[in-house]
C-alpha positions in Angstrom: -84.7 65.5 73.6 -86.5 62.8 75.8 -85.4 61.3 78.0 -87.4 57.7 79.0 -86.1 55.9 81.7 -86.9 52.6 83.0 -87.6 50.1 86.1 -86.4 46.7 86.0 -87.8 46.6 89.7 -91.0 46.9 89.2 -93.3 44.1 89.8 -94.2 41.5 87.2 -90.2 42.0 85.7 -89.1 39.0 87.6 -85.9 38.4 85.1 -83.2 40.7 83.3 -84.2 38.5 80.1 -88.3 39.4 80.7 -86.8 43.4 81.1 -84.6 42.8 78.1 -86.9 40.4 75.3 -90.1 41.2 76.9 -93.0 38.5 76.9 -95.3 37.3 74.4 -94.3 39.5 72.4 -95.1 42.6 74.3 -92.6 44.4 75.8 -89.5 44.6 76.5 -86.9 46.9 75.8 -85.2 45.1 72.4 -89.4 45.8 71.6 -89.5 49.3 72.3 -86.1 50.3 70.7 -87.2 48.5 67.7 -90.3 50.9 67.7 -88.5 54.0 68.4 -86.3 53.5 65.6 -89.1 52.2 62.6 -91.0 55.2 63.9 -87.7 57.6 63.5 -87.9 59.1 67.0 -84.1 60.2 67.3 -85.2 62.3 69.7 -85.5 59.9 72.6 -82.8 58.8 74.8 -83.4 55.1 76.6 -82.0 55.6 80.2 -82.3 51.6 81.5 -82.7 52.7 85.2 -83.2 56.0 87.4 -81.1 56.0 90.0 -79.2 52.2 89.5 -78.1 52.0 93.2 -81.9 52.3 94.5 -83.8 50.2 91.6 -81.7 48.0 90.0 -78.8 46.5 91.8 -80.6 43.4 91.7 -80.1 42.9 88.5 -76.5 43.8 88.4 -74.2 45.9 85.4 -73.7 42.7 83.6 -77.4 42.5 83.5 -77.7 46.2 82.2 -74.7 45.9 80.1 -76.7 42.8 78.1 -79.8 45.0 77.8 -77.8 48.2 76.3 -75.6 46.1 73.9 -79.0 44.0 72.7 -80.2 48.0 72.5 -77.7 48.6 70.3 -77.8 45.3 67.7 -81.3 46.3 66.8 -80.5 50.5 67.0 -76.7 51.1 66.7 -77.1 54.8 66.9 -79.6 54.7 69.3 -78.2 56.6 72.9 -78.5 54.5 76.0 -77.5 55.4 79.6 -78.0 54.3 83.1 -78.3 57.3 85.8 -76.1 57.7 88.7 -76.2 59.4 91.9 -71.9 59.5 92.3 -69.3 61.3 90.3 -67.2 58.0 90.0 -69.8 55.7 89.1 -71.7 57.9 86.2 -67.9 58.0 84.4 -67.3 54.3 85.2 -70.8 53.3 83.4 -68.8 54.4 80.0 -65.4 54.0 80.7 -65.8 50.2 81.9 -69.6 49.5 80.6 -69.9 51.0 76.9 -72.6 53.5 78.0 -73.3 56.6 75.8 -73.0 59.6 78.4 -72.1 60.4 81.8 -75.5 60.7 83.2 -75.3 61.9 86.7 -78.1 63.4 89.0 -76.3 66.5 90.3 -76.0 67.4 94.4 -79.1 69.5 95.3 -77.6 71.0 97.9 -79.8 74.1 98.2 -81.7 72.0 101.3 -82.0 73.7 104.5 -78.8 74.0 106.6 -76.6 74.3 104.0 -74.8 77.1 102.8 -76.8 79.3 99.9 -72.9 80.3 98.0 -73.1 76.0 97.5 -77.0 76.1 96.3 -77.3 73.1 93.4 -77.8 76.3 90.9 -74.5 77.5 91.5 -72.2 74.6 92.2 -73.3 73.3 88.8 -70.5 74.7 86.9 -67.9 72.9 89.2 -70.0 69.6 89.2 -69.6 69.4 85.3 -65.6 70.3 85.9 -65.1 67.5 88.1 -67.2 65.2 85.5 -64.7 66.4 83.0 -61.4 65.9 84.7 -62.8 62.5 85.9 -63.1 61.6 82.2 -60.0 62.7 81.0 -58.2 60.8 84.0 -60.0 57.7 82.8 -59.3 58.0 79.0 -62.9 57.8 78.3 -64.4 60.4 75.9 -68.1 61.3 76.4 -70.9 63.9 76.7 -72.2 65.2 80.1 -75.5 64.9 81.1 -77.1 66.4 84.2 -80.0 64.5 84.3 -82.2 65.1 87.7 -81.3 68.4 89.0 -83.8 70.2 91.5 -87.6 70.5 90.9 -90.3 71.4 92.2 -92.4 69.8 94.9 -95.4 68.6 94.0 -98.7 68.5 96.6 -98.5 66.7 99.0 -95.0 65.9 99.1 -93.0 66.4 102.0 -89.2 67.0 101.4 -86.4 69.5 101.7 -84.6 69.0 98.4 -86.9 71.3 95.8 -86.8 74.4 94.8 -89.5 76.9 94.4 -87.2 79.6 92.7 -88.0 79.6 88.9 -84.8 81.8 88.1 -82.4 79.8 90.1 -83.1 76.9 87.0 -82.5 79.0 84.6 -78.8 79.8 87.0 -78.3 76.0 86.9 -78.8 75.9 82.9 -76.5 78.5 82.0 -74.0 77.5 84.2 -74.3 73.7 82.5 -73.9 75.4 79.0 -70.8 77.6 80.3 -69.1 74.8 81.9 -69.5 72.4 78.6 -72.0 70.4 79.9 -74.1 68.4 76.4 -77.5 68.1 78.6 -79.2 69.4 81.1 -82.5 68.4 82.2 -85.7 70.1 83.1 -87.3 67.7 86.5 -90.3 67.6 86.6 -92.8 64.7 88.3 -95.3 65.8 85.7 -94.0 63.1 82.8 -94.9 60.4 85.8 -98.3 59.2 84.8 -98.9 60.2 81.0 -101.9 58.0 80.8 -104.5 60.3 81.1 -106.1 63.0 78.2 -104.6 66.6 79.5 -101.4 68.0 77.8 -98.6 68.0 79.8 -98.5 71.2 79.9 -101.8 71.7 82.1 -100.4 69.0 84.0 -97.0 71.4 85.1 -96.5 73.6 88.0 -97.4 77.4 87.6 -94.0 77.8 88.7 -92.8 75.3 86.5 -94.6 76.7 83.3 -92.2 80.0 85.2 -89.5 78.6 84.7 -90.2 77.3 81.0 -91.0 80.3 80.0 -88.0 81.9 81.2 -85.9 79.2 79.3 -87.3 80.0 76.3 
C-alpha cells in the first residue's frame, strides 16, 4: 500500500474549494481520486493532511470533512484519512468525521533522555492497545494505522528523534502485527521529491535498504 498525503498549506492553495475541485481543470483532489480510480490503483491510500494540527488547521475539519466526503461521491471505496499526532484526536477523525482509519503518528520516544525499556520500538504494542480501547469506548469500529513512526535521519538534518538501528524497525513491526494493528508504515524522507530519474530505491538510506531487507 501507498500511502499519499497532502498539503492544503502550501502556497498557491489559497481556498479549501481550490484544494478540493482544483483549477482549470488541473488539480485538485476530486481530480486526482478520479484518476486513481479509472487507472485502478487500489493500492493508494489519500491521507488529506500530514500532521492536521501543524498544516491544516486553517482550513478547519469541516473543511477536510467536505474534501473526504466529495473523495468518496466520485470513489466510494476509495480509503481516506487525515494524520494525527494524539491518541484522542486520530479516533475522533472517524468516530465524529467519517474517516476510514485511525491514522496516528506514534510517540518516538527513543530520543535522548528518555528511558531505552519506553524506546518507540517497544512501546508500540501498548500504543495500538490504547488506540483500541479508545475505539471501543467511543463505539466507533475501524483499522489502526501507525503511520509515521521513527526513521532515519537524513544529511544534514539535525534532530534527536531518528533512529539508526535497522532491527529496532523490524521490533516496532512485529509488535504492530501482534498487537492487531491493520498498518504500519515504513518513514522514510526518500518518497519527498519523486521528480527526478533514480529509483527510489537508490534514493534510500543504506541503512534503510537494512532494514527493508530485514522486513522481507
Amino acid at each position: 500500500m501507498v500511502d499519499v498525503w497532502f498539503d492544503p498549506d502550501l502556497p498557491g492553495i489559497s481556498t479549501m474549494e481550490h484544494f478540493r475541485e482544483g483549477r482549470d481543470g488541473a488539480g485538485g483532489l476530486k481530480n486526482i481520486a478520479a484518476a486513481l480510480r479509472d487507472a485502478k490503483a487500489r493500492n493508494v491510500v489519500i491521507d488529506l493532511c500530514n500532521e492536521w494540527d501543524l498544516h491544516c488547521s486553517a482550513f478547519g475539519m469541516a473543511g477536510l470533512q467536505s474534501v473526504k466526503d466529495a473523495i468518496k461521491k466520485i470513489d466510494p471505496a476509495r480509503l481516506v484519512v487525515v494524520s494525527a499526532r494524539d491518541e484522542g484526536q486520530a479516533v475522533s477523525f472517524v468516530k465524529d468525521y467519517g474517516f476510514d482509519a485511525v491514522t496516528f503518528h506514534d510517540p518516538r520516544d527513543h530520543a535522548p533522555g528518555r528511558s531505552p525499556h519506553t524506546n518507540w520500538a517497544t512501546r508500540t504494542s501498548p500504543v495500538v492497545a490504547d488506540l483500541k480501547e479508545r475505539l471501543a469506548k467511543s463505539e466507533a469500529v475501524a483499522p489502526i494505522y501507525l503511520q509515521e513512526p521513527s526513521r532515519f535521519i537524513r544529511p544534514g538534518e539535525h534532530r534527536s528523534d531518528t533512529d539508526e538501528d535497522p532491527h529496532r524497525y523490524g521490533i516496532a513491526l512485529a509488535n504492530a502485527r501482534k498487537a492487531g494493528a491493520a498498518a504500519w508504515t515504513f518513514h522514510t524522507l526518500a518518497g519527498g521529491d519523486l521528480s527526478g530519474t533514480e529509483p527510489f530505491s537508490e534514493l534510500l538510506l543504506p541503512g534503510e535498504l537494512a532494514v527493508l531487507d530485514d522486513l522481507r
